[in-house]
mmCIF file of the N, C-alpha and C atoms, coordinates in Angstrom:
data_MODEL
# 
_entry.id   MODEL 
# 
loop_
_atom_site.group_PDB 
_atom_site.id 
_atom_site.type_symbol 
_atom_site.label_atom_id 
_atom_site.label_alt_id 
_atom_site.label_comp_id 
_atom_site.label_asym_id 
_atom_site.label_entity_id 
_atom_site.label_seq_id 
_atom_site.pdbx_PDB_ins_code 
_atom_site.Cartn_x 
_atom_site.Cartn_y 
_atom_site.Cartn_z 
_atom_site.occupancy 
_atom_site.B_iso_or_equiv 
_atom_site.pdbx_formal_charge 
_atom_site.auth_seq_id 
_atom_site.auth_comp_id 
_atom_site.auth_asym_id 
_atom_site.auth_atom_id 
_atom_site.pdbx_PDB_model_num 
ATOM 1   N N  . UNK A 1 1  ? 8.925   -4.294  -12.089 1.00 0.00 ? 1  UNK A N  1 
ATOM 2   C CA . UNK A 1 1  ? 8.304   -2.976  -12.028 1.00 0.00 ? 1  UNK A CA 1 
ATOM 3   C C  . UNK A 1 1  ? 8.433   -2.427  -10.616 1.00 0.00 ? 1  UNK A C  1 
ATOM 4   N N  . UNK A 1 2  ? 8.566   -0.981  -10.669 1.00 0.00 ? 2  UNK A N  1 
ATOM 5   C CA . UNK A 1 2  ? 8.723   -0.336  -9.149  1.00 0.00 ? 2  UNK A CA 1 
ATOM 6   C C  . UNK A 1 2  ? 7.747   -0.186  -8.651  1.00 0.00 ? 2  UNK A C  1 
ATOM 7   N N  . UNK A 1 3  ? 6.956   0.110   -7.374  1.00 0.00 ? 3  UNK A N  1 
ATOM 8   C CA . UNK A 1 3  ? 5.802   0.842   -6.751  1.00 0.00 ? 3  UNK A CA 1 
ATOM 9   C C  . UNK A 1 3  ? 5.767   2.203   -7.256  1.00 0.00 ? 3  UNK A C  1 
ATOM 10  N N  . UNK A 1 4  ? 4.490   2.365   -8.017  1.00 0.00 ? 4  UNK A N  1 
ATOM 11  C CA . UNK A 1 4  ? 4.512   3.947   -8.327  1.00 0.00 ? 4  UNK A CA 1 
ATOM 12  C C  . UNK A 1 4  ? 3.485   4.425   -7.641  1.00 0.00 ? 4  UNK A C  1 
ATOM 13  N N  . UNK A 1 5  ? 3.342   6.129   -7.539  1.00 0.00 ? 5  UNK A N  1 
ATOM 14  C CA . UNK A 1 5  ? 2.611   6.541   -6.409  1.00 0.00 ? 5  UNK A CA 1 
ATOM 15  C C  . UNK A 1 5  ? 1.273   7.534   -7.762  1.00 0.00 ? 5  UNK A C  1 
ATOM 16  N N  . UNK A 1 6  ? 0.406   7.145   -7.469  1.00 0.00 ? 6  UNK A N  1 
ATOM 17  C CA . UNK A 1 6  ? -0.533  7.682   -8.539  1.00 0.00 ? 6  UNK A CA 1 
ATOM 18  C C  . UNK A 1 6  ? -1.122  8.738   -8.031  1.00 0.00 ? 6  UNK A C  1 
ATOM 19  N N  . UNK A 1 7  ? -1.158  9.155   -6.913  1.00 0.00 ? 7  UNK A N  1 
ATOM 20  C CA . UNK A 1 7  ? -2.074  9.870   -6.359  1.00 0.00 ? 7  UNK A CA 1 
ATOM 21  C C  . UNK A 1 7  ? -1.445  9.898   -4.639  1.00 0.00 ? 7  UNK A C  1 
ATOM 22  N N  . UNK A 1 8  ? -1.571  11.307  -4.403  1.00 0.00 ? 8  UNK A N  1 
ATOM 23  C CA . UNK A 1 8  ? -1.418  11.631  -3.226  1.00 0.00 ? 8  UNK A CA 1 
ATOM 24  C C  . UNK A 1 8  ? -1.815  13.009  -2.013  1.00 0.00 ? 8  UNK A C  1 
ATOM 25  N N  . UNK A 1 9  ? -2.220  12.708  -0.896  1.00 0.00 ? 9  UNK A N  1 
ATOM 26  C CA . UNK A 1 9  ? -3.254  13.938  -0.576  1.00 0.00 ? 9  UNK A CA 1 
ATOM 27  C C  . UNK A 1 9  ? -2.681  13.926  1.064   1.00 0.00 ? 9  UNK A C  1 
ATOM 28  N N  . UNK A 1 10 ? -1.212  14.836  1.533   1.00 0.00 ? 10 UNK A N  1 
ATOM 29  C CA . UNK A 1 10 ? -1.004  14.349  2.833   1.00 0.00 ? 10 UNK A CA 1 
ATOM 30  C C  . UNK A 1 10 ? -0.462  12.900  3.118   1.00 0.00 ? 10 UNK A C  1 
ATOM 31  N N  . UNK A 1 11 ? -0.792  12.394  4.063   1.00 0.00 ? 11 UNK A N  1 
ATOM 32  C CA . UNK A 1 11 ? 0.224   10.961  3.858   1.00 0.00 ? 11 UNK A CA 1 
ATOM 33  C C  . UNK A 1 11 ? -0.502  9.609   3.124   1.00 0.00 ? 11 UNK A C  1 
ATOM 34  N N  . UNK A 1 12 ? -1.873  10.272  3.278   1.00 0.00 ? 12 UNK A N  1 
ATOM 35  C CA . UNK A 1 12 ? -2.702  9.094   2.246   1.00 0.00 ? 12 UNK A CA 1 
ATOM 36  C C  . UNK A 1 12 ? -2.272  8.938   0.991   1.00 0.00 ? 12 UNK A C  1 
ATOM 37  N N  . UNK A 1 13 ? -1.532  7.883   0.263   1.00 0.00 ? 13 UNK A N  1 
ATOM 38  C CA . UNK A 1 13 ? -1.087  7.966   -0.940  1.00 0.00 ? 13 UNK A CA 1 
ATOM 39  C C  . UNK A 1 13 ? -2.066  6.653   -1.584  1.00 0.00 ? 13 UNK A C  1 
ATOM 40  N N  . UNK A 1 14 ? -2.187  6.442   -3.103  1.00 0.00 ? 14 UNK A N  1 
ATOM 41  C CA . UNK A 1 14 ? -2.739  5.710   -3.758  1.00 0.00 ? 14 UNK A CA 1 
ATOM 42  C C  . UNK A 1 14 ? -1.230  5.267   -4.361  1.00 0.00 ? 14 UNK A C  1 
ATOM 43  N N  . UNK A 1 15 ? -1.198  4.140   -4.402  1.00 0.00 ? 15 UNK A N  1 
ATOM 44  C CA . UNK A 1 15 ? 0.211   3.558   -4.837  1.00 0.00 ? 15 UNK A CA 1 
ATOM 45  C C  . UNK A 1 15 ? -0.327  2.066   -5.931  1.00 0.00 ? 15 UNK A C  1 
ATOM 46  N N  . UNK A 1 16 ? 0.909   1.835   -6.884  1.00 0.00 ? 16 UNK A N  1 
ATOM 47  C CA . UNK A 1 16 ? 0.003   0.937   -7.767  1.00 0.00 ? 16 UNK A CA 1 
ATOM 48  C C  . UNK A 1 16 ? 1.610   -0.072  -7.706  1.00 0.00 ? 16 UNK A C  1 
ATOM 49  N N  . UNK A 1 17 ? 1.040   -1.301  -8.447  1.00 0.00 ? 17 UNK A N  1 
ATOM 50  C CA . UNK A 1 17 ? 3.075   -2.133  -8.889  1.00 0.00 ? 17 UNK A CA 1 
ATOM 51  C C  . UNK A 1 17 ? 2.044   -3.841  -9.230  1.00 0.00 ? 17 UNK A C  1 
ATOM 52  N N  . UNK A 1 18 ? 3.145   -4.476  -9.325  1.00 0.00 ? 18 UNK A N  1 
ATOM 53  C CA . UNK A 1 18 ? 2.755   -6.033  -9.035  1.00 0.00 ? 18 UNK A CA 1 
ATOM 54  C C  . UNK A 1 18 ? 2.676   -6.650  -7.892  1.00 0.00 ? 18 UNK A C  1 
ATOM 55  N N  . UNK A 1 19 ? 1.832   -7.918  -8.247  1.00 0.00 ? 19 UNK A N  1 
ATOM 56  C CA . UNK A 1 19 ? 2.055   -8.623  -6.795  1.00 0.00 ? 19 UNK A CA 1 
ATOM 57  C C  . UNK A 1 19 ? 2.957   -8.916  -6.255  1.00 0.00 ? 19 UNK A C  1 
ATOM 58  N N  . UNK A 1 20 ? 4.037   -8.948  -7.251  1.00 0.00 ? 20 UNK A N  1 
ATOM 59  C CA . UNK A 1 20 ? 5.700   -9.346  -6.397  1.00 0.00 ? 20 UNK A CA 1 
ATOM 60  C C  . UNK A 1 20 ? 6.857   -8.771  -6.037  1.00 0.00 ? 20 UNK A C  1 
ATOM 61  N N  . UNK A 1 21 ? 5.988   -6.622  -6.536  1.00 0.00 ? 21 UNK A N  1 
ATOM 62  C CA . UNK A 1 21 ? 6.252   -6.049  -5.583  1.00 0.00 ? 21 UNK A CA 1 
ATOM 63  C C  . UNK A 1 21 ? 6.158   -5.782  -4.174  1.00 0.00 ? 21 UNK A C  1 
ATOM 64  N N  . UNK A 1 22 ? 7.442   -5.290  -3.314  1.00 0.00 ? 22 UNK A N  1 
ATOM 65  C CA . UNK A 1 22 ? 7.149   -5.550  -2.067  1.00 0.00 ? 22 UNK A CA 1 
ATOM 66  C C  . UNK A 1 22 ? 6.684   -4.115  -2.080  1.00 0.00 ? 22 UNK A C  1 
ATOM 67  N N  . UNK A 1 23 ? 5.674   -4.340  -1.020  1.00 0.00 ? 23 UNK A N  1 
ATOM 68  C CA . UNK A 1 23 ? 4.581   -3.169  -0.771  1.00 0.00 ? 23 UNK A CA 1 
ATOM 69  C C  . UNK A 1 23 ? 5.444   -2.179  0.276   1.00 0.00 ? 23 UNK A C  1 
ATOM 70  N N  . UNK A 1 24 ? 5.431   -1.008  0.066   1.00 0.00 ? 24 UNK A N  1 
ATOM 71  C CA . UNK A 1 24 ? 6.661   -0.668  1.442   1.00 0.00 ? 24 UNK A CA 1 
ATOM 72  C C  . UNK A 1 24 ? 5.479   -0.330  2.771   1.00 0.00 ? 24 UNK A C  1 
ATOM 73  N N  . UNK A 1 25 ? 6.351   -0.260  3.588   1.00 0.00 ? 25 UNK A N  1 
ATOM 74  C CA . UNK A 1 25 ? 5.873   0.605   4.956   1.00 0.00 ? 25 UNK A CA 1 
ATOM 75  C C  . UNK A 1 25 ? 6.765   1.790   5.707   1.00 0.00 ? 25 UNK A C  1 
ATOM 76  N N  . UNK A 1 26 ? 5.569   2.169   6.367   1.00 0.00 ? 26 UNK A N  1 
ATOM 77  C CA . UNK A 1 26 ? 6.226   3.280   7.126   1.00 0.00 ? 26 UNK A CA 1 
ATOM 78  C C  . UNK A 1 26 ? 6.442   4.707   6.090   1.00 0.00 ? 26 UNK A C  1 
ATOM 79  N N  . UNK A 1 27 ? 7.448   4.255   4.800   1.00 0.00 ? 27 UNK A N  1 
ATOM 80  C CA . UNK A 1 27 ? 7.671   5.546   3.969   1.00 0.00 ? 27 UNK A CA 1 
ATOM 81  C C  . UNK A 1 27 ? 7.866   4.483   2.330   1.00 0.00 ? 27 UNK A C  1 
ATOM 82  N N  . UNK A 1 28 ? 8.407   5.856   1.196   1.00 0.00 ? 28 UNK A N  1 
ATOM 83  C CA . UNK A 1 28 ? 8.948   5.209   0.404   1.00 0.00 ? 28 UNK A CA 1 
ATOM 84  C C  . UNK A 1 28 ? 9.695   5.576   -0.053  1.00 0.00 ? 28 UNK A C  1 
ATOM 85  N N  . UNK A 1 29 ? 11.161  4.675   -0.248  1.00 0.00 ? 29 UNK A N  1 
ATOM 86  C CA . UNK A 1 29 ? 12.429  4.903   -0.744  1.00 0.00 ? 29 UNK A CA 1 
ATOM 87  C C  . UNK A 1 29 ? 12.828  5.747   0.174   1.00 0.00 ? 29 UNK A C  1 
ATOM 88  N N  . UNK A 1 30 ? 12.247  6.273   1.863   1.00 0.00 ? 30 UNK A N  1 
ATOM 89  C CA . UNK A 1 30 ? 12.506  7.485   2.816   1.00 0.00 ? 30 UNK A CA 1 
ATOM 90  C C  . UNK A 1 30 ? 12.255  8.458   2.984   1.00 0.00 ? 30 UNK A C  1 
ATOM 91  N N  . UNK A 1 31 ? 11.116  8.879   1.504   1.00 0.00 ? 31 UNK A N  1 
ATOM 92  C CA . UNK A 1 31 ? 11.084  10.351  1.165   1.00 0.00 ? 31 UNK A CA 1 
ATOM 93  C C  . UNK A 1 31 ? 9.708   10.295  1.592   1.00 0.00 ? 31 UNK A C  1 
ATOM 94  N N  . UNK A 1 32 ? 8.875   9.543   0.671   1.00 0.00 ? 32 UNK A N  1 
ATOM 95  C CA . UNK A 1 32 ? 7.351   9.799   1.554   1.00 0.00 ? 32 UNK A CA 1 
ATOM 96  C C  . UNK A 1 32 ? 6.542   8.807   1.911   1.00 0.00 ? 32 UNK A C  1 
ATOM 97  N N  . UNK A 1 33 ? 6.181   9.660   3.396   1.00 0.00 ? 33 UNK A N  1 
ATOM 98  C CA . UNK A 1 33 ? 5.529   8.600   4.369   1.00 0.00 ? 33 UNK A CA 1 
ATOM 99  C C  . UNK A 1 33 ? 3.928   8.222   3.752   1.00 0.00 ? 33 UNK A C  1 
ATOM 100 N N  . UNK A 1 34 ? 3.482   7.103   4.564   1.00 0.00 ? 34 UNK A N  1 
ATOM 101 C CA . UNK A 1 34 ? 2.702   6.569   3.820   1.00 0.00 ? 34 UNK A CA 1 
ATOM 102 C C  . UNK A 1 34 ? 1.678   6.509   5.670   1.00 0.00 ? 34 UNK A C  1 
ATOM 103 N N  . UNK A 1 35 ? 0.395   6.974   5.085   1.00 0.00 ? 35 UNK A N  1 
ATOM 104 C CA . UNK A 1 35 ? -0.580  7.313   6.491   1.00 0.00 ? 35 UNK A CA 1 
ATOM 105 C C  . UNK A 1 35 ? -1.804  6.238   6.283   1.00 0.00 ? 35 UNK A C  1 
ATOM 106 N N  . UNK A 1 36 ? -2.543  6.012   7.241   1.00 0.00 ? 36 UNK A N  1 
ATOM 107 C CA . UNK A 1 36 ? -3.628  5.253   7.402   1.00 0.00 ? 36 UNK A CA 1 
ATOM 108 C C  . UNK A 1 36 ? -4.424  5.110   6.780   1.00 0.00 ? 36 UNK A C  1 
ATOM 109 N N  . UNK A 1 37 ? -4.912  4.371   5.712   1.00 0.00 ? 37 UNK A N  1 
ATOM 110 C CA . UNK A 1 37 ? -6.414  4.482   4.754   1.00 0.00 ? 37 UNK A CA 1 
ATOM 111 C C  . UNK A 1 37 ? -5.219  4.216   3.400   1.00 0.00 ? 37 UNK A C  1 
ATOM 112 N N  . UNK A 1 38 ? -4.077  4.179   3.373   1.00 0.00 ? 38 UNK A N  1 
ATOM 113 C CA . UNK A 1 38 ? -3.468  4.531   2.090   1.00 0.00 ? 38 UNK A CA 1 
ATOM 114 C C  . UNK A 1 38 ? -3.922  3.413   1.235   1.00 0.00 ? 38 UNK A C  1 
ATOM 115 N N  . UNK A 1 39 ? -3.511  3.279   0.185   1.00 0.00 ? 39 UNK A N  1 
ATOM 116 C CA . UNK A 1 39 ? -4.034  2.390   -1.286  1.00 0.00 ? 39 UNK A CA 1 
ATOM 117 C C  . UNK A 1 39 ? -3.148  1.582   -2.131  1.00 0.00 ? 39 UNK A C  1 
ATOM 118 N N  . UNK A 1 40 ? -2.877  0.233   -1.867  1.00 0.00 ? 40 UNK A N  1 
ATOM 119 C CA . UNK A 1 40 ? -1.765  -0.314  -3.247  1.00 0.00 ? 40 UNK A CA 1 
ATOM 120 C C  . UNK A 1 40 ? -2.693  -1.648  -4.084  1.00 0.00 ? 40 UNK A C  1 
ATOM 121 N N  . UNK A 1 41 ? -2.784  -0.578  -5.171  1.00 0.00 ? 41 UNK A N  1 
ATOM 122 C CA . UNK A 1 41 ? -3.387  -1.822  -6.093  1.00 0.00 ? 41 UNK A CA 1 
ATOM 123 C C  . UNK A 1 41 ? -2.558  -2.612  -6.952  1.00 0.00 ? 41 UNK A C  1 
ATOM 124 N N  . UNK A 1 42 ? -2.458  -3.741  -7.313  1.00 0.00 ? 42 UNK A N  1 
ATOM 125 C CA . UNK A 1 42 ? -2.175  -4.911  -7.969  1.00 0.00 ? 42 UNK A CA 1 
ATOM 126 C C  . UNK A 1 42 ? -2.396  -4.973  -9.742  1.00 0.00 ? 42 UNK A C  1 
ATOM 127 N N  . UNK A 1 43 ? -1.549  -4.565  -10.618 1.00 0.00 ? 43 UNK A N  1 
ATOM 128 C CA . UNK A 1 43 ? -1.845  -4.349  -11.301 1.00 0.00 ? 43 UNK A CA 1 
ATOM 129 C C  . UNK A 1 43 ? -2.566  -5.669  -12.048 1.00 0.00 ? 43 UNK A C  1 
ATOM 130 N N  . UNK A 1 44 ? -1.520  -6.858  -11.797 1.00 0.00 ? 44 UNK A N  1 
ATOM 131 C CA . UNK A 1 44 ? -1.594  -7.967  -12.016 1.00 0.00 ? 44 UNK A CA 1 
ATOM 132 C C  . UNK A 1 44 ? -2.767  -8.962  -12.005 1.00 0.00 ? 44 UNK A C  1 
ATOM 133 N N  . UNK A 1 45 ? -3.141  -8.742  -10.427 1.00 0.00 ? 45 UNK A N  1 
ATOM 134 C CA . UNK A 1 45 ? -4.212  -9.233  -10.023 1.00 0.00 ? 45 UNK A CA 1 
ATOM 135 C C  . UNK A 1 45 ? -5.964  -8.503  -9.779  1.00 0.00 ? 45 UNK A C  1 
ATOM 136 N N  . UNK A 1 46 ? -5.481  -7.590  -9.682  1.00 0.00 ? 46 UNK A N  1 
ATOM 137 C CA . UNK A 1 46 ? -6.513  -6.026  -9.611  1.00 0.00 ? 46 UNK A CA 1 
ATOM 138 C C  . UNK A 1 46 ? -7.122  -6.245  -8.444  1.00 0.00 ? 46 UNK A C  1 
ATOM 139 N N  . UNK A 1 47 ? -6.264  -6.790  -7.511  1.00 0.00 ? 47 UNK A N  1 
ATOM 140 C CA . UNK A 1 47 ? -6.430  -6.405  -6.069  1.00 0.00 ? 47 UNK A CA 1 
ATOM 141 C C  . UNK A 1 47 ? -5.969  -5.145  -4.766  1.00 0.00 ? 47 UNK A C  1 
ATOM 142 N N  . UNK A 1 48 ? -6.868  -4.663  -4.423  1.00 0.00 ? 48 UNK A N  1 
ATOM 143 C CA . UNK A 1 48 ? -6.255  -3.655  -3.751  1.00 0.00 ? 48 UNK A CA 1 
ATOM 144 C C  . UNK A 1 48 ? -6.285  -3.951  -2.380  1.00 0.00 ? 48 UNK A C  1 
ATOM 145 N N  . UNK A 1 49 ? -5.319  -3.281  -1.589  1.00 0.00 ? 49 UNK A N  1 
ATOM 146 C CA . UNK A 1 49 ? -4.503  -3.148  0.008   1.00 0.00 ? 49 UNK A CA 1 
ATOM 147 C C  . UNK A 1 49 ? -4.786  -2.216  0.749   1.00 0.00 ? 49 UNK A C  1 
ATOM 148 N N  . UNK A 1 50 ? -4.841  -2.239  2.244   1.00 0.00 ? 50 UNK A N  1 
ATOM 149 C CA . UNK A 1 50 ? -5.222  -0.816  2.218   1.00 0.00 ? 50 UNK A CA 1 
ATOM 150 C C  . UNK A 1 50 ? -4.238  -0.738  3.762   1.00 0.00 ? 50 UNK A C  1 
ATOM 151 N N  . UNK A 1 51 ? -3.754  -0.003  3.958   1.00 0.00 ? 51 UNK A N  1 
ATOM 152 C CA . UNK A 1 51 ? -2.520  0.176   4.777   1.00 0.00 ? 51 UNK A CA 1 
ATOM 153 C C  . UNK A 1 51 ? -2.614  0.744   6.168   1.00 0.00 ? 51 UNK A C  1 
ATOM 154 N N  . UNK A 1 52 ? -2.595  -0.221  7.466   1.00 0.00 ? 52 UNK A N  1 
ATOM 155 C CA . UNK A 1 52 ? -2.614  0.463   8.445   1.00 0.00 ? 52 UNK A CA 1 
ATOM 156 C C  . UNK A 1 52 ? -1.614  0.191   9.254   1.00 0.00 ? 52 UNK A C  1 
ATOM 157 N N  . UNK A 1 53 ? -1.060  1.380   10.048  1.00 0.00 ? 53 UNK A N  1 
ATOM 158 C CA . UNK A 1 53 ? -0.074  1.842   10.544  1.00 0.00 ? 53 UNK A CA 1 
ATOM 159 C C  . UNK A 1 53 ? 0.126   0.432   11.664  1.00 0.00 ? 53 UNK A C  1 
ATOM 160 N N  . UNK A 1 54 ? -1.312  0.172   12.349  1.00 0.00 ? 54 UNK A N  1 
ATOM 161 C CA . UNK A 1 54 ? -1.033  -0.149  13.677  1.00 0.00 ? 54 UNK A CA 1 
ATOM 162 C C  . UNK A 1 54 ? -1.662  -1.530  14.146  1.00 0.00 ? 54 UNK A C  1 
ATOM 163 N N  . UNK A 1 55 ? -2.598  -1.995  13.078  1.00 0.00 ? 55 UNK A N  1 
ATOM 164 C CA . UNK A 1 55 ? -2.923  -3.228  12.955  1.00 0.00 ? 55 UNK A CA 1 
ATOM 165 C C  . UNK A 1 55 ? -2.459  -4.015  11.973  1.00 0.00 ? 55 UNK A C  1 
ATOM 166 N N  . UNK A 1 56 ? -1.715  -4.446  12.421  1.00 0.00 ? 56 UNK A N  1 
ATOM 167 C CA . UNK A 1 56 ? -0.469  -5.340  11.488  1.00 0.00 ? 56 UNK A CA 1 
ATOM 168 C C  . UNK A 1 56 ? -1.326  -6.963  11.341  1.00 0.00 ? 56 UNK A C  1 
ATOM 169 N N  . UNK A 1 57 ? -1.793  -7.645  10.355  1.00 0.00 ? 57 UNK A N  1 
ATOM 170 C CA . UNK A 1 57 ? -1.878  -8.813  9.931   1.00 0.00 ? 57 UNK A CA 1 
ATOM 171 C C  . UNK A 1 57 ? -1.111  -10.133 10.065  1.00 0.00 ? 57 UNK A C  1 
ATOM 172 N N  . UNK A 1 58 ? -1.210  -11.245 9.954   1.00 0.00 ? 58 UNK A N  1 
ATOM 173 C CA . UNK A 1 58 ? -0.303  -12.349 10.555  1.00 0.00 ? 58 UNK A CA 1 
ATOM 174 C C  . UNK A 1 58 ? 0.866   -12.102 9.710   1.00 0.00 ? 58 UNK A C  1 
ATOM 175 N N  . UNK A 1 59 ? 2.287   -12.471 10.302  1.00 0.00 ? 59 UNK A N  1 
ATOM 176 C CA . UNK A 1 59 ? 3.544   -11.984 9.922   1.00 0.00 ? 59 UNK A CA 1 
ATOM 177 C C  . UNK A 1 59 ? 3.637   -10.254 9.984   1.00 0.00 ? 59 UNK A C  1 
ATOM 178 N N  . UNK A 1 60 ? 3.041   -9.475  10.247  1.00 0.00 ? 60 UNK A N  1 
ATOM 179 C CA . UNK A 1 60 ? 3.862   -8.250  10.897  1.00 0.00 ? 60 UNK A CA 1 
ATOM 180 C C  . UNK A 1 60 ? 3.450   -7.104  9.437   1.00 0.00 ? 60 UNK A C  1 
ATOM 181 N N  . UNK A 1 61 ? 2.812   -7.924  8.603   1.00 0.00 ? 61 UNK A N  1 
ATOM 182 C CA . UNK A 1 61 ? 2.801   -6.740  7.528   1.00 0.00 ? 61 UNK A CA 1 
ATOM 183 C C  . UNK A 1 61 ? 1.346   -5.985  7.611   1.00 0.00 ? 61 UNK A C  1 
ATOM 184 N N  . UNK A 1 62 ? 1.466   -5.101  7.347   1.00 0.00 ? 62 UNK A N  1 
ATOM 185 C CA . UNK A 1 62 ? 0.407   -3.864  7.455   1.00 0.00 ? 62 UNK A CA 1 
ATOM 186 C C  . UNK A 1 62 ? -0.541  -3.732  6.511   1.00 0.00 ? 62 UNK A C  1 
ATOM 187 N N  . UNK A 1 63 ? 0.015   -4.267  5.577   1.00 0.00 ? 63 UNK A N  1 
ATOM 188 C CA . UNK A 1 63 ? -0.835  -4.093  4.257   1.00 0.00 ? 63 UNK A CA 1 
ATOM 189 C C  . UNK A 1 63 ? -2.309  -4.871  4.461   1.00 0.00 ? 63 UNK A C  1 
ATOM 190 N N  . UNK A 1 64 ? -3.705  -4.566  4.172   1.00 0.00 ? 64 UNK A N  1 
ATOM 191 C CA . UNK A 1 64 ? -4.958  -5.891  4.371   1.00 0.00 ? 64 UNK A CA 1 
ATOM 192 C C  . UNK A 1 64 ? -5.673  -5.360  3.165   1.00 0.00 ? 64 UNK A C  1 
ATOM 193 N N  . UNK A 1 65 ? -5.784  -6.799  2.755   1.00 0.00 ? 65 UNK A N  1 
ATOM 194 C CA . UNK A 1 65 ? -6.940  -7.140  1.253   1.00 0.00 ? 65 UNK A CA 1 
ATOM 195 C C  . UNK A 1 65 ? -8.092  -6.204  1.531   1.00 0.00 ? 65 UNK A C  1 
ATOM 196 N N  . UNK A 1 66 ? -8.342  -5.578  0.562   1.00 0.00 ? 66 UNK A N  1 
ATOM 197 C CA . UNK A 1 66 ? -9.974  -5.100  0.550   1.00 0.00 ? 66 UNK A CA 1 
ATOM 198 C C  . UNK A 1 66 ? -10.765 -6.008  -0.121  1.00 0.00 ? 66 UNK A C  1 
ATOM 199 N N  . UNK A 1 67 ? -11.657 -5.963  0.571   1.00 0.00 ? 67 UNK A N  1 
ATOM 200 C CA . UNK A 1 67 ? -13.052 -6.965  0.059   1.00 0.00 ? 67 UNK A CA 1 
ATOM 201 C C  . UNK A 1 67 ? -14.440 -6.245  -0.052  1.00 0.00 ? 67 UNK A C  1 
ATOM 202 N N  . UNK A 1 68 ? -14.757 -6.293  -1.320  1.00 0.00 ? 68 UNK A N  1 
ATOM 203 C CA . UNK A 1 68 ? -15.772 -5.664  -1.799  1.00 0.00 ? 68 UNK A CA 1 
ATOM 204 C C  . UNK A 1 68 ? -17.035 -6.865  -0.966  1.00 0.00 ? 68 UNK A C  1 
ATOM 205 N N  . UNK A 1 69 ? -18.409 -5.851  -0.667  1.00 0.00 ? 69 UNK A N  1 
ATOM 206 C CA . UNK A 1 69 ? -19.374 -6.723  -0.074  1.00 0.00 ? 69 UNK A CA 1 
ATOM 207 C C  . UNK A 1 69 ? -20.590 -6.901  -0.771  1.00 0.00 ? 69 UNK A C  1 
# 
């Protein structure tokens, strides 16, 4: 399955796929960029990501688990 974009408002996008989709950064497929606060949920697992530009997680990826409290 591809990353699909469900929702979008400016560069904040809500984006959905599997876990073994790779989550993109920066943009998607080149066309649209993807901004701070953005959203990729897991269809699989029904975990969601939440995407920041500039605090990158161990190994370099941007994407961080949300955790409900």
């Amino acid at each position: 399955m591809a990353v699909e974009v469900v929702e979008t408002k400016g560069l904040w996008k809500k984006l959905q796929g599997k876990s073994t989709d790779n989550k993109p950064v920066d943009d998607i497929n080149g066309t649209l960029r993807i901004g701070n606060g953005s959203e990729f949920y897991e269809l699989d697992t029904g975990d969601t990501f939440i995407y920041s530009t500039e605090n990158k997680t161990t190994g370099g990826v941007n994407w961080w688990k949300k955790t409900t409290i």
